[in-house]
PyMOL commands that place a pseudoatom at each C-alpha (Angstrom):
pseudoatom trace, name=CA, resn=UNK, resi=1, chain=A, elem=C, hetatm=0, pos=[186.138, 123.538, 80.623]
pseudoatom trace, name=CA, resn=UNK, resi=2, chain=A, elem=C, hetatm=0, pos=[186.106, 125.357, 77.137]
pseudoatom trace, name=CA, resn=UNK, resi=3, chain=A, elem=C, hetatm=0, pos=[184.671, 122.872, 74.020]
pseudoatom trace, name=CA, resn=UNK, resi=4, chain=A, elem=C, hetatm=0, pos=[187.866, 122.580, 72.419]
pseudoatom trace, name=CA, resn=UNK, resi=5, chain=A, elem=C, hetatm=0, pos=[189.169, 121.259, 76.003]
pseudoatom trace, name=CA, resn=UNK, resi=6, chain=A, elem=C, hetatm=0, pos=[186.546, 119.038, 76.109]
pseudoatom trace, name=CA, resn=UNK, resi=7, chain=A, elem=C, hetatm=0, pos=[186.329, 117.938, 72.022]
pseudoatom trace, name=CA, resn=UNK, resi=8, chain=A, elem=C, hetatm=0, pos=[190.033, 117.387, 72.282]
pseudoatom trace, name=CA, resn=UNK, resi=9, chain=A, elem=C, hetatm=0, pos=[189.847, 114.450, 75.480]
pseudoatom trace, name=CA, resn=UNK, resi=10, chain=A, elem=C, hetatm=0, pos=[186.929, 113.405, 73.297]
pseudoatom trace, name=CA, resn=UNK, resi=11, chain=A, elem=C, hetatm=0, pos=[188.749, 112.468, 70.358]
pseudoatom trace, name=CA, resn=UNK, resi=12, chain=A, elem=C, hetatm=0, pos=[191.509, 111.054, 72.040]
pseudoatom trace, name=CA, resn=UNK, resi=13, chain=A, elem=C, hetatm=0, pos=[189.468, 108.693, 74.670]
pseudoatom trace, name=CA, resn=UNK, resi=14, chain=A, elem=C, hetatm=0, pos=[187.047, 107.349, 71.659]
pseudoatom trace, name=CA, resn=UNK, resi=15, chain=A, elem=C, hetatm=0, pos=[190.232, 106.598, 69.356]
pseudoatom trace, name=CA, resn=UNK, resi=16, chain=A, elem=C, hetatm=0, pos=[191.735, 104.984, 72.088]
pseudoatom trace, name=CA, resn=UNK, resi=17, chain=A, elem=C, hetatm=0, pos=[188.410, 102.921, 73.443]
pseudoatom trace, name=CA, resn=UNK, resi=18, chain=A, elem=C, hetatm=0, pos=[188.197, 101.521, 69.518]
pseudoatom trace, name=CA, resn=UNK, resi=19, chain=A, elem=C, hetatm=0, pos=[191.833, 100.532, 69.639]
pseudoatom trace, name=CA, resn=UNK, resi=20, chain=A, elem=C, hetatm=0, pos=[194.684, 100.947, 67.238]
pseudoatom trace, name=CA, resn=UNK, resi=21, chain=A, elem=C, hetatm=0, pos=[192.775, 98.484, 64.586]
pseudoatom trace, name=CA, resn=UNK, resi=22, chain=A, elem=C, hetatm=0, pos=[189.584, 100.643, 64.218]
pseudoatom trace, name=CA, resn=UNK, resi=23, chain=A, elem=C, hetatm=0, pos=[188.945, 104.551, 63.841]
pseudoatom trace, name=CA, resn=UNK, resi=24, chain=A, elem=C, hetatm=0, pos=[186.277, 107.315, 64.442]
pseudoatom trace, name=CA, resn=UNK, resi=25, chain=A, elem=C, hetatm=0, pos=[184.416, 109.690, 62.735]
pseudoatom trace, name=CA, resn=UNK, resi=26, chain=A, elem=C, hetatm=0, pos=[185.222, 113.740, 64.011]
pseudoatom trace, name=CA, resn=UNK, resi=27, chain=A, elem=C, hetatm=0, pos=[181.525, 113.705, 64.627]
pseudoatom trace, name=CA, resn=UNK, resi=28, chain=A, elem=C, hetatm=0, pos=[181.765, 110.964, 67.050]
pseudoatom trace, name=CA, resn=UNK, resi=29, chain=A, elem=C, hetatm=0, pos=[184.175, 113.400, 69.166]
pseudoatom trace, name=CA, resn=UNK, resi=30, chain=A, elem=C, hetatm=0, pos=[181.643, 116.301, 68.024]
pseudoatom trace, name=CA, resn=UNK, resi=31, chain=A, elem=C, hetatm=0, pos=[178.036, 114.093, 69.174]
pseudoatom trace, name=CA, resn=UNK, resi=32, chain=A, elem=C, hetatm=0, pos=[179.683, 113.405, 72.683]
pseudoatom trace, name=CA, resn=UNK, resi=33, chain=A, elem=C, hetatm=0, pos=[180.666, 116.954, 73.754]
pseudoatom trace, name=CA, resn=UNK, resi=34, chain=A, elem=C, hetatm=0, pos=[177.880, 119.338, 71.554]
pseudoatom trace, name=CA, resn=UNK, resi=35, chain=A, elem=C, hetatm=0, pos=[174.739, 117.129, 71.938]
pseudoatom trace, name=CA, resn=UNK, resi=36, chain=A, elem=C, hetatm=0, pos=[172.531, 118.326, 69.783]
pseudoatom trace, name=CA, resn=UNK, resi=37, chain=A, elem=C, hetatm=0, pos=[174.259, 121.051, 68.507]
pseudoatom trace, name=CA, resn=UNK, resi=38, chain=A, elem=C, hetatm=0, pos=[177.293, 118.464, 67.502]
pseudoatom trace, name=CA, resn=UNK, resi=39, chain=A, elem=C, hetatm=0, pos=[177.305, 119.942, 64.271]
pseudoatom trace, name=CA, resn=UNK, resi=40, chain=A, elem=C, hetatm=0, pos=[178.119, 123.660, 65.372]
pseudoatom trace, name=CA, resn=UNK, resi=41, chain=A, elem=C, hetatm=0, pos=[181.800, 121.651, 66.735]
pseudoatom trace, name=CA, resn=UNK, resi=42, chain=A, elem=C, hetatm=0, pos=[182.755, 119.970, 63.584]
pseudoatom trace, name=CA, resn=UNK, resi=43, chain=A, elem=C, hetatm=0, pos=[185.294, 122.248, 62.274]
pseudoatom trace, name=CA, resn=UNK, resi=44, chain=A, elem=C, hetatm=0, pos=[186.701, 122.439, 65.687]
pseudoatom trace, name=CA, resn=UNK, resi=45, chain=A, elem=C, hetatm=0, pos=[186.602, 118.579, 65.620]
pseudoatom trace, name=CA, resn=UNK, resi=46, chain=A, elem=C, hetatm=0, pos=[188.391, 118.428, 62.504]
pseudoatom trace, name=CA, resn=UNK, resi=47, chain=A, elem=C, hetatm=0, pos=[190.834, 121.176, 63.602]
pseudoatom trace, name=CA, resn=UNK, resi=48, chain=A, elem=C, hetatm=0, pos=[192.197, 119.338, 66.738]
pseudoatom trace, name=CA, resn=UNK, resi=49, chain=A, elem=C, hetatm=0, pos=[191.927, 116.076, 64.992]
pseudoatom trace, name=CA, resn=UNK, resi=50, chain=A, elem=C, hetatm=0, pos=[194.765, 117.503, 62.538]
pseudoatom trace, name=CA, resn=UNK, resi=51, chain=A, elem=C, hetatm=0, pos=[196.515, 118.901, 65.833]
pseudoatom trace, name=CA, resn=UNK, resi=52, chain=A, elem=C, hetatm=0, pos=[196.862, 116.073, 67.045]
pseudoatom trace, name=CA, resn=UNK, resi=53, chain=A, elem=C, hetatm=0, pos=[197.466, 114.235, 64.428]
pseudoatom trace, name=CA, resn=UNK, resi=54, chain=A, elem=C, hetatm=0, pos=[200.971, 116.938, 63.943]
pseudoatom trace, name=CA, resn=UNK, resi=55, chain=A, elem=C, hetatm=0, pos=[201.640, 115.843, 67.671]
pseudoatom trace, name=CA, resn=UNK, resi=56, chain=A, elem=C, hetatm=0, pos=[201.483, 111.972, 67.025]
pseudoatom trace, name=CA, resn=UNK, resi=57, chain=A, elem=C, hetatm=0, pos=[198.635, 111.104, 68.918]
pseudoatom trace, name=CA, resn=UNK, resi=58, chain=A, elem=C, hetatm=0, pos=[196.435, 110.376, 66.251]
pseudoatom trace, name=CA, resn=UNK, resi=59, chain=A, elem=C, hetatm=0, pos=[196.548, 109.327, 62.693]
pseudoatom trace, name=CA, resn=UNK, resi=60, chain=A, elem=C, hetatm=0, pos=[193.909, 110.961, 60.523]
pseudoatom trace, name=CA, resn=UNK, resi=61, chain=A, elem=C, hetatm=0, pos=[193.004, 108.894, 57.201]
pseudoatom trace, name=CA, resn=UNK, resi=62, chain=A, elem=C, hetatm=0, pos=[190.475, 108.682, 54.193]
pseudoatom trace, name=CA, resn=UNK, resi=63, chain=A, elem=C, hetatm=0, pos=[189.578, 105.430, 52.611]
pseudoatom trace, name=CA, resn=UNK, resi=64, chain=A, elem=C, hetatm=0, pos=[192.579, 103.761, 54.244]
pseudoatom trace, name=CA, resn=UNK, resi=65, chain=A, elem=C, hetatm=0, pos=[195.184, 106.262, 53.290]
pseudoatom trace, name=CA, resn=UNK, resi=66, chain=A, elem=C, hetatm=0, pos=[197.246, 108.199, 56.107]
pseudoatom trace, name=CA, resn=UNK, resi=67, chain=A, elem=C, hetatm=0, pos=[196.660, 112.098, 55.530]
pseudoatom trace, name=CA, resn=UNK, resi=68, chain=A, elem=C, hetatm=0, pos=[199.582, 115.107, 56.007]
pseudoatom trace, name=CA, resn=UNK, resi=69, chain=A, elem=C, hetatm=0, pos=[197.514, 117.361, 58.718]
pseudoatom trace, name=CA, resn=UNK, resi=70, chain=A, elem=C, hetatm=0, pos=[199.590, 119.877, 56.674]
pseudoatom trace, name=CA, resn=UNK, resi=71, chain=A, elem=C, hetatm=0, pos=[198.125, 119.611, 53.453]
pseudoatom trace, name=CA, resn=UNK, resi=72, chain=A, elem=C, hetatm=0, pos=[194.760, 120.864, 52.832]
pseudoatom trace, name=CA, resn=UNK, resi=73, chain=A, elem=C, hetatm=0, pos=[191.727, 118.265, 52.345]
pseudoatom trace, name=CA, resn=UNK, resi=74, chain=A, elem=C, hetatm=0, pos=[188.232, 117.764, 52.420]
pseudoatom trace, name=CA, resn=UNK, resi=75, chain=A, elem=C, hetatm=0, pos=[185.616, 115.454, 52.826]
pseudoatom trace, name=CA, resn=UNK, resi=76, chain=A, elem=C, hetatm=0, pos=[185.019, 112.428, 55.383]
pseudoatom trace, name=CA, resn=UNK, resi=77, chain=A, elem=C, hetatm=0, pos=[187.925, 111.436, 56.945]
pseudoatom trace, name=CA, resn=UNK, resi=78, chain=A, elem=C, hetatm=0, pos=[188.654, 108.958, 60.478]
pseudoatom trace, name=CA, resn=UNK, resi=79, chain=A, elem=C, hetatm=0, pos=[190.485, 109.396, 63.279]
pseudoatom trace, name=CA, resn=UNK, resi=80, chain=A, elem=C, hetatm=0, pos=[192.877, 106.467, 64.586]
pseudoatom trace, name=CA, resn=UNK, resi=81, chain=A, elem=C, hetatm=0, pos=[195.283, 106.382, 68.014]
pseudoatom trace, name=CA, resn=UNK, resi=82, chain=A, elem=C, hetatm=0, pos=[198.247, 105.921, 67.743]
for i in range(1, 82): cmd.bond("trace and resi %d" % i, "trace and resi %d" % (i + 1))
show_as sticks, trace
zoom trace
């Protein structure tokens, strides 16, 4: 299985264990997959976060508000299923 493989059923089995009412952080996805070298996988993380997020399986928001993955942004953000 390739990381990206593996970060991507991450993101979408810990969004969907916390349930439509609560989110997670990319490095939740990142932590369960890269250990201790989670932090190498964050841009991935983020990355297939915002692919997802263009697919509708996720919703990907900062302090509450819904974000385009199309428009550029930076910063903490969480992860919600849809």
């Amino acid at each position: 299985m390739s990381p990206n493989a593996d970060l991507r059923r991450a993101i979408l089995a810990l969004s969907r264990e916390r349930g439509p009412d609560k989110t997670i952080c990319p490095s939740d996805a990142a932590r369960a997959v890269g250990g201790e070298q989670w932090r190498d996988l964050m841009e991935d993380a983020r990355d297939l976060a915002r692919e997802l997020a263009r697919r509708g399986e996720v919703e990907i928001s900062r302090r509450g508000e819904v974000l385009d993955p199309d428009v550029p942004w930076r910063g903490p953000v969480r992860i919600r299923a849809r």
